[in-house]
C-alpha positions, 0 to 999 in steps of 0.5 A: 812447709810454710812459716809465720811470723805473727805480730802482736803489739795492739795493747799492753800485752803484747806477743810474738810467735813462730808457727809452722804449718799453724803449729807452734814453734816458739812464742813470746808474750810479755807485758809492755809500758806502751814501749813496742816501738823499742821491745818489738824488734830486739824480741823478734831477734832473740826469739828468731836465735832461740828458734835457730831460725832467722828472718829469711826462713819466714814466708809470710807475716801476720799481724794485728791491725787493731783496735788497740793502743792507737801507738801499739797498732801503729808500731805493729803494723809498721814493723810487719809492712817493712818486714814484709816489703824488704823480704818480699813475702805475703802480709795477713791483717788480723783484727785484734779480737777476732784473734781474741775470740779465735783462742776460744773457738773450741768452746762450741758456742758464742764467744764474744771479745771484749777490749778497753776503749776508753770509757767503752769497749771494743766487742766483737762475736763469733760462733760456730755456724755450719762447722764455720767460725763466722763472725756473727756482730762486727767489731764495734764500740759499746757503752758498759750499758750497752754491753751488759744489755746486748750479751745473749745468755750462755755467751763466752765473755773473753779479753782484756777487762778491768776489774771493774767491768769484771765485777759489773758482769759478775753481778748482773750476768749469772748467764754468762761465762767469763772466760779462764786463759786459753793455752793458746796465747793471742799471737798464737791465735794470730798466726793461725788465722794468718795460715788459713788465710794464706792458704786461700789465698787471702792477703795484704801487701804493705800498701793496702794493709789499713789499721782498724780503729773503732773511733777515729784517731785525734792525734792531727799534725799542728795546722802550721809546723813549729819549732819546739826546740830551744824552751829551757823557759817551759815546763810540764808538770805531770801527776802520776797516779791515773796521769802516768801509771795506770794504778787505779785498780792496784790502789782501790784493792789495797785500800779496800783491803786495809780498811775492811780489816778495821771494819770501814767499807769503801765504795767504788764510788767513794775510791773514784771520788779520792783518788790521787787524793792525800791519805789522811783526806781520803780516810776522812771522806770515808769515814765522815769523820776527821782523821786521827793522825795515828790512825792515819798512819796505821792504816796509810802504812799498811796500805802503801806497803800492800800497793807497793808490794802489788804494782813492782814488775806490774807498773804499766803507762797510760798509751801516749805517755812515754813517747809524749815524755820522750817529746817533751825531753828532746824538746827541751822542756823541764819536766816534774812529777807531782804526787799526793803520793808517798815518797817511797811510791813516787821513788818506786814508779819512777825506778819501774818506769825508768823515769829518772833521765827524762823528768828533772824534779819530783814533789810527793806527799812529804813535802806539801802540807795541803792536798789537792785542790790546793795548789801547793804541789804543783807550785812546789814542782815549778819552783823545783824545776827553776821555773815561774807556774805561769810558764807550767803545764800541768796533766791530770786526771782528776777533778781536785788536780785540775782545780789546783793547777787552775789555783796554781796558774798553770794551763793544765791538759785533763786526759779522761783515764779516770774520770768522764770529760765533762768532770774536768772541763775547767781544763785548757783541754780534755783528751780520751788519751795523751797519744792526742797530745804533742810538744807543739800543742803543749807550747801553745797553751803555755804561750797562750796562758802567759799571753793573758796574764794569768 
């Protein structure tokens, strides 16, 4: 009888799972903040002694080579290729969606898998052909234009899909099925791909396992090595909602809920344009109307208690940042978070995100009397840090945030998490995620900055 351990940790939902002879013997699935690197091994341990199993027992591994988190693939494939040299056994690379689609497979027609990539989405399709599961469109990237445009009629719609993408199908795609959650989790679905192809006879070894990436990585090593070491004198300013916490969907839900009950409809369009914006200037925009300071509160009060009700045991980092923050702390740069946030969410994403040893000072709402693009949060940040602006960096997502770091003085890094790049192009530099952004980089635009003047 033949063991697999199957390794999944390509995106935020991560898993691992034991099966025998491609039957389950125990799994473990959980949402993670981007934190593989520290969850992966700790959880293969406790699952291996719930399983009165250990590490020897395995005779081969499977794992996820993406696409995915550039760092989640990278972790995955890193523990499965020391695990597999150091106790001698076959390695099994399984694409990520085709693990997805594989879940689906008894649905006797097209399924296509579908994850986030950025703006666009990783796709693949699979079908039954001759009693075969064969992959019938390899994996690639598409726009959310291209994917609407390029699914046949009757197709199976299954992955990980923000709320928005989910409600473009729904409108636009009568003909298609988004699929409900398989009881077959991915990691399962992985080792059972893993199985098969061990019994063909088709393997890896660590040396040629290679992740699968749709988009070329841009994290690249600095052109001559540097010493970040020893700043005390620099600091980076981070915004959170959109920068740090991936919120957007959670605060678009609470706001469209606590205005629709007053009878004020908010758009899409209208939430992208506000967001990370103060309450009572959101509420002015989408009404048309000044705000009424009551009114203001009323709604306000309602709606953050609704988002914080929503995001505990929920919050999840954008990919790159906790290891960028751990960086950043090692490097000894001050760190702030700098919020048009309530205190009280400031405080609650700080607590779930297990922010408070790495970041020295937080600003929020309570303590500006302007929002964004006035500079007045991130000045506040910088003299709470101890530290002049021109010696910040600020990260951002939004148009408004950017512009008030420019006001402010401060070199500023755009990450396109919510807004398109050519948005944010007044910034220093624009990254699809902050997995492309190291220590030495952010000291670079700092001395650039001060270098200047500004």
């Amino acid at each position: 009888m033949t063991l697999i351990l199957a390794i999944d940790a390509a995106t935020a939902h991560a898993g691992l799972a034991l099966l025998r002879d491609g039957e389950m013997v125990a799994e473990d699935a959980w949402l993670t903040h981007h934190n593989q690197t520290v969850e992966l091994l700790p959880r293969l341990e406790s699952l291996l002694l719930k399983s009165n199993l250990t590490i020897q027992n395995v005779d081969a591994i499977a794992v996820s080579r993406g696409p995915g988190s550039y760092n989640g693939v990278r972790v995955g494939i890193a523990n499965a290729k020391g695990l597999a040299f150091a106790l001698a056994k076959p390695l099994i690379g399984v694409g990520t969606l085709e693990a997805e689609a594989w879940r689906f497979r008894a649905a006797s027609r097209p399924v296509w898998a579908i994850l986030p990539l950025g703006h666009d989405y990783a796709v693949v399709m699979f079908e039954p052909v001759d009693g075969e599961w064969t992959k019938s469109l390899p994996e690639q990237a598409m726009t959310p234009d291209q994917l609407i445009a390029a699914l046949p009629p009757g197709t199976l719609v299954a992955g990980e899909l923000p709320e928005r993408i989910l409600e473009l199908l729904r409108s636009s795609r009568s003909d298609i099925e988004i699929a409900v959650e398989s009881p077959l989790n991915r990691a399962a679905a992985l080792g059972q791909i893993g199985f098969e192809r061990l019994q063909r006879g088709e393997t890896d070894t660590a040396a040629s396992l290679q992740a699968l990436y749709l988009r070329r990585p841009q994290v690249t090593p600095p052109k001559t090595p540097r010493d970040t070491s020893g700043l005390p004198g620099r600091g980076v300013i981070w915004d959170m909602d959109g920068v740090i916490i991936d919120s957007a969907e959670l605060h678009f839900r609470s706001w469209r809920d606590a205005l629709g009950k007053r009878g004020i409809e908010m758009s899409r369009e209208q939430f992208d344009a506000t967001f990370g914006r103060r309450n009572d200037d959101i509420i002015a925009y989408v009404t048309g109307r000044p705000a009424i300071p009551e009114e203001v509160a009323t709604i306000g009060n309602e709606k953050e208690t609704a988002y914080r009700r929503m995001v505990v045991g929920q919050a999840r980092a954008f990919p790159g940042v906790m290891e960028l923050m751990r960086t950043l702390k090692e490097s000894d740069f001050k760190q702030a978070v700098a919020s048009s946030a309530p205190p009280e969410n400031v405080a609650l994403i700080v607590r779930e995100m297990a922010l408070e040893g790495l970041i020295d000072a937080t600003v929020d709402a309570s303590q500006v009397s302007k929002g964004k693009p006035d500079p007045e949060v991130f000045l506040k940040a910088a003299a709470g840090l101890g530290l002049e602006p021109e010696s910040c960096l600020v990260i951002e997502d939004a148009v408004a945030g950017v512009e008030a770091a420019v006001r402010a003085g401060m070199a500023v890094i755009a990450v396109s998490n919510t807004h398109p790049k050519d948005k944010l192009a007044a910034a220093d530099l624009v990254v699809a995620s902050l997995e492309e952004v190291d220590a030495s980089q952010i000291l670079e635009l700092i001395n650039r900055k001060l270098q200047k003047g500004v």
